[in-house]
VOGU-3710 file (C-alpha; in Angstrom, 3 decimals, decimal comma):
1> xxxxxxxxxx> -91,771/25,198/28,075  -94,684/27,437/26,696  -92,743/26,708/23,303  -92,798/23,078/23,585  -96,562/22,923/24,605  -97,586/25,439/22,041  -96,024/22,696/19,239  -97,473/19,979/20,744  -101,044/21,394/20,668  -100,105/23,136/17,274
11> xxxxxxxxxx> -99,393/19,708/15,715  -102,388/17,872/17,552  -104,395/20,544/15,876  -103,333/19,737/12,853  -103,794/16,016/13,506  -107,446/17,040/14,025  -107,918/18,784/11,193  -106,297/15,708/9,222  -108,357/13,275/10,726  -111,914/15,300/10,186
21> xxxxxxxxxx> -111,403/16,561/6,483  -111,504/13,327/5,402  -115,425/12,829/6,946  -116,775/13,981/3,619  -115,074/11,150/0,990  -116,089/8,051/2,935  -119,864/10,030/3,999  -120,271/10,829/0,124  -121,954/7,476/-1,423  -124,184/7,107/1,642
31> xxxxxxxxxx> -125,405/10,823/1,463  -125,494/10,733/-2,101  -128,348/7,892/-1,370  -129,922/9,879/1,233  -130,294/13,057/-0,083  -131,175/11,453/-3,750  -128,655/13,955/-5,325  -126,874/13,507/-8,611  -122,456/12,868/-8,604  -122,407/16,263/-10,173
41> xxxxxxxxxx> -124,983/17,928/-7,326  -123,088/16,096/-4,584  -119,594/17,290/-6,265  -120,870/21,092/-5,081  -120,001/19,808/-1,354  -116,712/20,177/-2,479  -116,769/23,279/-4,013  -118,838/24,924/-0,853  -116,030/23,760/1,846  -113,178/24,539/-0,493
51> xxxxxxxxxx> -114,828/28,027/-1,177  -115,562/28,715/2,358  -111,932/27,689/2,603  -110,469/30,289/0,237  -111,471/33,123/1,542  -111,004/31,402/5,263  -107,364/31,088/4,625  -106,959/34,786/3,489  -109,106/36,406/6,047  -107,635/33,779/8,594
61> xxxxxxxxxx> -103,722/35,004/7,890  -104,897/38,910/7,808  -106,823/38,225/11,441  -104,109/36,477/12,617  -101,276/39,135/12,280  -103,384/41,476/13,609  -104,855/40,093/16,674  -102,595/37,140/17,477  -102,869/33,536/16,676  -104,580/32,219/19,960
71> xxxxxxxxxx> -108,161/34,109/19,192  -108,551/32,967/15,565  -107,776/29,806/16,539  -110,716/29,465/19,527  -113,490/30,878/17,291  -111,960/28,729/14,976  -112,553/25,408/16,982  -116,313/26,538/17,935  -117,737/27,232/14,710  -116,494/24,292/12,914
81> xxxxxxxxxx> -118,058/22,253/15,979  -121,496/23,643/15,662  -120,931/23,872/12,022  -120,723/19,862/11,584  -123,338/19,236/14,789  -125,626/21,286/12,608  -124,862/19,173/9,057  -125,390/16,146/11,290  -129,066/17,104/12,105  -130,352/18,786/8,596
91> xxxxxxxxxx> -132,294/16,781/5,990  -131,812/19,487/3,499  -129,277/19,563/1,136  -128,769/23,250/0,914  -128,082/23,923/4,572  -125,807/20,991/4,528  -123,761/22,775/1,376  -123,638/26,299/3,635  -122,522/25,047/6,525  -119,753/22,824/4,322
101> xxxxxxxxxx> -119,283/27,190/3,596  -119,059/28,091/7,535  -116,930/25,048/8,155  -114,176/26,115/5,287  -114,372/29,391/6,396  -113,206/28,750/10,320  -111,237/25,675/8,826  -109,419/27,965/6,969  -108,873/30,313/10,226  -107,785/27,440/11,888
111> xxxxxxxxxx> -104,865/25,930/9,017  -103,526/29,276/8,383  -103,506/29,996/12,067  -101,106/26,887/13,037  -99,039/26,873/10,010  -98,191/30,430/10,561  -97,513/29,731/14,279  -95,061/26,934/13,698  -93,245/28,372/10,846  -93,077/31,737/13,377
121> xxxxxxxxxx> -91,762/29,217/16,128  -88,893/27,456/14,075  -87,654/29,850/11,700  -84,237/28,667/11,364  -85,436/24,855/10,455  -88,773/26,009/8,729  -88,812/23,227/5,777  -88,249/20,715/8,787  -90,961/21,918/10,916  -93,522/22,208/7,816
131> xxxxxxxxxx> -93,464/18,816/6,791  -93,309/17,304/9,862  -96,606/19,379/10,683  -98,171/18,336/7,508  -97,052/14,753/8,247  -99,107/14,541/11,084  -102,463/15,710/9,579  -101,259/13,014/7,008  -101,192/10,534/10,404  -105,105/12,303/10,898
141> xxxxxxxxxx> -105,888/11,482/7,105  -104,992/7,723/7,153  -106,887/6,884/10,760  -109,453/8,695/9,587  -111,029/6,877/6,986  -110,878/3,838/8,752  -112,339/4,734/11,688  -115,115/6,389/9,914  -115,137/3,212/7,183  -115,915/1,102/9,906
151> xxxxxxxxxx> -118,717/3,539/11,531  -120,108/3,584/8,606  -119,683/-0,328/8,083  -121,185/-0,924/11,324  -124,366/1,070/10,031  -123,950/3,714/12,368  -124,846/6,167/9,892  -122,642/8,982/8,016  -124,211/11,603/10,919  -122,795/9,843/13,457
161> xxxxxxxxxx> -120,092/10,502/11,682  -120,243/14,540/11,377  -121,426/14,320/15,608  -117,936/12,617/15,935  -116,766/15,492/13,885  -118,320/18,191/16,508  -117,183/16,307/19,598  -113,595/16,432/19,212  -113,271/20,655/18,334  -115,662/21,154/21,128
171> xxxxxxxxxx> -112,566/18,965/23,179  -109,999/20,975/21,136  -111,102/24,148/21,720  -110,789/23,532/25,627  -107,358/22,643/25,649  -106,457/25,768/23,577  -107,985/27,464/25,956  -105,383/26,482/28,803  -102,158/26,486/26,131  -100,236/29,891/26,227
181> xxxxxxxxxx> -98,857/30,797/23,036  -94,763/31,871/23,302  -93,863/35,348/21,948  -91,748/35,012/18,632  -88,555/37,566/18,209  -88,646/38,670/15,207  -85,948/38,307/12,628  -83,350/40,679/12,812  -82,081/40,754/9,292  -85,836/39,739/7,760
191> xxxxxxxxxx> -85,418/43,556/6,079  -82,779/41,847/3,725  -85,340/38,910/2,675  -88,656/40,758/1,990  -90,797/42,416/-1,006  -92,924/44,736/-0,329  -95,931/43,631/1,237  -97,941/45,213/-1,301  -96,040/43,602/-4,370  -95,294/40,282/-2,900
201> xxxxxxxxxx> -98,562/38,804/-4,974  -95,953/39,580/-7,848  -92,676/37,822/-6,549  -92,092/34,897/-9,458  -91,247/32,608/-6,731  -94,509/33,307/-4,956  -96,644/33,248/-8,015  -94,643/30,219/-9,195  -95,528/28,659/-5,574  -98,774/29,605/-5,980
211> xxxxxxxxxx> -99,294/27,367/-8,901  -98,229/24,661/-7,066  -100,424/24,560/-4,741  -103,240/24,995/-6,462  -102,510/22,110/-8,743  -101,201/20,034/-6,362  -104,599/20,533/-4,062  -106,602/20,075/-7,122  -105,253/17,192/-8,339  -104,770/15,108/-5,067
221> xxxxxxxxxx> -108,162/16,351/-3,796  -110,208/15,315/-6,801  -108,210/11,376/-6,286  -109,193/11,410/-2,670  -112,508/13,226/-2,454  -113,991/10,529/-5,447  -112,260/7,607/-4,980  -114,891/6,241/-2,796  -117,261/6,737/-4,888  -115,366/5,356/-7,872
231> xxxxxxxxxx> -114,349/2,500/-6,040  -118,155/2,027/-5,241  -119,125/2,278/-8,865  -116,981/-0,380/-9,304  -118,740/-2,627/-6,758  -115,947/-2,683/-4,186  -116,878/-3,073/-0,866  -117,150/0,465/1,534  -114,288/-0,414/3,596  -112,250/-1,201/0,687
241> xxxxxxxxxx> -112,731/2,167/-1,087  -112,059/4,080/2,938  -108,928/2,009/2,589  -107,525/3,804/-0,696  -108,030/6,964/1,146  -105,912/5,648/3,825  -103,246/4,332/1,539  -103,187/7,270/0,053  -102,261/9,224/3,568  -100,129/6,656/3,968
251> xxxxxxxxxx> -97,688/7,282/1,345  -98,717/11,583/2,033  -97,727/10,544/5,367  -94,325/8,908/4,779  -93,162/11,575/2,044  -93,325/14,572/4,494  -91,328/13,289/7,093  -88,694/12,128/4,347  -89,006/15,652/2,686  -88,829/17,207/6,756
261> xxxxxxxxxx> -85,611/15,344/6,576  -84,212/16,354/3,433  -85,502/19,611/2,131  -83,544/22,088/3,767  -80,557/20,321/2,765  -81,826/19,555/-0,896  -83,332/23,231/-1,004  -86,615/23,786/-1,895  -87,145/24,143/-5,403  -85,294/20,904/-6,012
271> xxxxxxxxxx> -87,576/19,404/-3,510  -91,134/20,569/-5,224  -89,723/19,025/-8,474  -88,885/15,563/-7,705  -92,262/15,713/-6,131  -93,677/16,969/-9,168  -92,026/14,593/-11,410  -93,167/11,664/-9,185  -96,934/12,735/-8,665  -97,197/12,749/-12,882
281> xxxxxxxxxx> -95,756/9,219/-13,186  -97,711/7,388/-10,686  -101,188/9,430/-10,731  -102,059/7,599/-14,349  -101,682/4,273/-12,335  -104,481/5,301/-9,250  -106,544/6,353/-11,531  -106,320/4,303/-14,899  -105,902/0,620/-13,279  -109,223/-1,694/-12,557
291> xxxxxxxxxx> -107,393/-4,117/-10,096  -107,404/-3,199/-6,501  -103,639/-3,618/-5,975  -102,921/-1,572/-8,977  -104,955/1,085/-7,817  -103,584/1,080/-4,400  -99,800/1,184/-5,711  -100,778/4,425/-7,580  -102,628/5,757/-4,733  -100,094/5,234/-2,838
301> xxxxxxxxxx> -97,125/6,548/-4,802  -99,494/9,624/-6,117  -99,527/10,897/-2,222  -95,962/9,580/-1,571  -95,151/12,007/-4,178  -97,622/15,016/-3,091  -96,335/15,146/-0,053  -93,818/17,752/-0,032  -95,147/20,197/-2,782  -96,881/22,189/-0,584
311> xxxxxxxxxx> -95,364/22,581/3,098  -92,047/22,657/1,091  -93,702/25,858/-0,330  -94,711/27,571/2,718  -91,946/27,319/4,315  -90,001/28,713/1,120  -93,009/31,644/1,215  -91,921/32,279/4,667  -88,502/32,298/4,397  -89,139/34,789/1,529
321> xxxxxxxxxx> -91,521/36,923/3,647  -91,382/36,503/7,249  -92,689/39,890/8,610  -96,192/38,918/6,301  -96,312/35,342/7,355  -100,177/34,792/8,285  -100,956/36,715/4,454  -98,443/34,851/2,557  -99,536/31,495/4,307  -102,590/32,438/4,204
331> xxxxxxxxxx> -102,833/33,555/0,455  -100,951/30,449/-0,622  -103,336/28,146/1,572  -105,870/30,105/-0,781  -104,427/28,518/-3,609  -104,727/24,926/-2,043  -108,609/25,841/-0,989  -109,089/27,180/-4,893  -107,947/24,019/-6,467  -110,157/21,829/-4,334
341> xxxxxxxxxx> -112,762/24,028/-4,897  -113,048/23,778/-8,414  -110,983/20,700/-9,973  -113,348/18,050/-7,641  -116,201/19,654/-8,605  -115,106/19,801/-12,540  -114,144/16,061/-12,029  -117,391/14,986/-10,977  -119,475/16,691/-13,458  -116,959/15,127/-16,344
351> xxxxxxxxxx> -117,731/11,975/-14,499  -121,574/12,029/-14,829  -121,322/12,818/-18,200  -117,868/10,985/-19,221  -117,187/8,358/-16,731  -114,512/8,776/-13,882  -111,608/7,789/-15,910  -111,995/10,934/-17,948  -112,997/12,957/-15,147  -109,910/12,091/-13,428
361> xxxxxxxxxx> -107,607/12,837/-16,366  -108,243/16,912/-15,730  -106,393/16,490/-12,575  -103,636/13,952/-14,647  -103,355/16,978/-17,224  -102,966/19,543/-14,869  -99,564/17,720/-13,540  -98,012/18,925/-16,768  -98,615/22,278/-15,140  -97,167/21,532/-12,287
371> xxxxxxxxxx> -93,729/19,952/-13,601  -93,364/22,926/-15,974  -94,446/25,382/-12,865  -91,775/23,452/-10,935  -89,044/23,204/-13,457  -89,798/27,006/-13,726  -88,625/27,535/-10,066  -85,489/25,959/-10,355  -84,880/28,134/-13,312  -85,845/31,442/-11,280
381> xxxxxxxxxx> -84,472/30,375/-8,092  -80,959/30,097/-9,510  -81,086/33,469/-10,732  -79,076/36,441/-8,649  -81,449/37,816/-5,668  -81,005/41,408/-7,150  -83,106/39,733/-10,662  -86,130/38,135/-7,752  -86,683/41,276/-5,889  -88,248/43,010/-8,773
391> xxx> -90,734/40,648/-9,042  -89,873/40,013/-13,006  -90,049/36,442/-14,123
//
């Protein structure tokens, strides 16, 4: 019972943090005008959240191992809800770029916390589990920027959109409060599947998973997080540009419960390449197309195709290193919060300069990365286990 609560408020969690990431692409035109900032000043949100994030997700993982999952979690849940109460109330930019630090910080506690908790939990189906957990923040990230397209349709304001924000881990954090977390039995034969923790960072597989998330973050983070804005530079309506965001979930959405179905089966490293594969032939269309419905087939088919790249990866990291799951979740989580903090950022200051079209085609060019990091893995996964555990590529 304790096990089947424990996923049920794991995954809401992770519905939550679905739903409120997306706040800050929808909010971004209307604080732009507020705050009179510049594309390239307003790109820095990114890069403060994302950096908080990055060293969130490693402190987050280390935390967690040590003291248990339930405490990082709580402090989690409060300081990202006074964090966005206090970016609600500011009128100054600054504070509103370091609290986007506190909030990636304990956002990062938080992701690494729940990830690690549900890959602990279902071990022997971990690529099932993963992307059905990331499929449900994907459910989060497609009601989200609805709901907030239409607050901020209905003139509301984009800080009654971050008091929205507050509200609900204020509600979290009191139902974590009340939800025991089940003791995990370790692994018996884990000894047979592990580096040493101290060379893991050099594993192929793990460095080779590394890349992928970071490209994959970068990339889909730089569509999402400006697509709003682009769509506004195009003189599209506010809802319309909120509803890219969603289609994008959409298809984010619908790809990790297909990979949940199929990636144990498949195995993994097949799985991260037809992903990879996929994400560089439709990405060109979200981002290269002027028509609305072009744009929202590519959007659509670039996060059908992200979906699986990088729960399929954690739960290859953990099966690769289970006695070190909340560092090697958190560390490749890390990855994910290093692309978004710099490839958005780069894209927006191309895209003062350049245009968006040519902003947008770093993260198309970094998806040649990513299908040669991919095809890579295949490659090293196929070779004997005695060749991986030196950590040679």
């Amino acid at each position: 019972m304790n096990k089947r609560f424990m996923t049920v408020t794991s995954y809401l969690g992770y519905f939550l943090i679905g739903l409120i990431t997306v706040v800050l692409s929808p909010s971004l035109p209307f604080m732009i005008k507020d705050f009179s900032i510049s594309l390239a000043v307003a790109g820095a949100a990114f890069t403060a959240r994302a950096g908080g994030g990055f060293f969130g997700v490693f402190l987050g993982g280390i935390l967690g191992d040590k003291f248990g999952k339930k405490p990082v979690i709580i402090i989690a849940c409060l300081v990202q809800g006074i964090s966005m109460a206090i970016i609600a109330s500011t009128n100054s930019w600054s504070i509103v770029l370091l609290f986007f630090v506190v909030n990636g910080i304990f956002g990062g506690f938080l992701n690494t916390s729940l990830n690690t908790l549900v890959a602990e939990i279902y071990a022997d189906r971990r690529g099932a589990a993963m992307n059905a957990l990331h499929g449900v923040y994907g459910i989060g990230s497609l009601i989200g920027p609805l709901a907030i397209g239409l607050v901020l349709t209905w003139q509301f304001g984009w800080r009654m959109v971050f008091y929205g924000a507050a509200v609900l881990w204020f509600v979290y954090l009191l139902l974590i409060l009340g939800t025991p977390v089940p003791k995990v039995e370790k692994d018996p034969t884990s000894r047979q599947k592990i580096a040493p923790v101290k060379s893991f960072l050099f594993h192929p597989i793990f460095i080779l998973l590394f890349m992928v998330s970071f490209i994959y973050n970068g990339s889909a983070t730089s569509l999402v997080g400006w697509i709003n804005t682009y769509m506004n530079e195009m003189q599209y309506s506010t809802i319309l540009g909120s509803s890219m965001v969603t289609i994008f979930y959409i298809g984010l959405t619908a790809g990790r419960f297909l990979c949940g179905l199929i990636s144990d089966r498949v195995g993994f490293s097949r799985t991260i390449l037809v992903c990879s594969i996929g994400s560089l032939l439709f990405y060109p269309l979200a981002i290269y197309s002027s028509q609305p419905i072009l744009i929202a087939i590519g959007v659509f088919l670039s996060g059908f195709f992200f979906s699986g790249l990088h729960p399929t990866g954690l739960a290859y990291a953990n099966k690769l290193f289970p006695s070190s799951a909340g560092t090697v979740t958190g560390a490749l989580s890390g990855a994910m919060s290093l692309g978004a903090m710099l490839i958005p950022w780069l894209v927006g200051l191309i895209a003062d300069s350049a245009g968006f079209q040519i902003g947008f085609g770093l993260g198309l060019a970094l998806l040649f990365f990513l299908v040669a990091a991919a095809i890579r893995l295949v490659y090293v996964e196929k070779r004997p286990v005695s060749h991986l555990d030196t950590g040679q590529i």
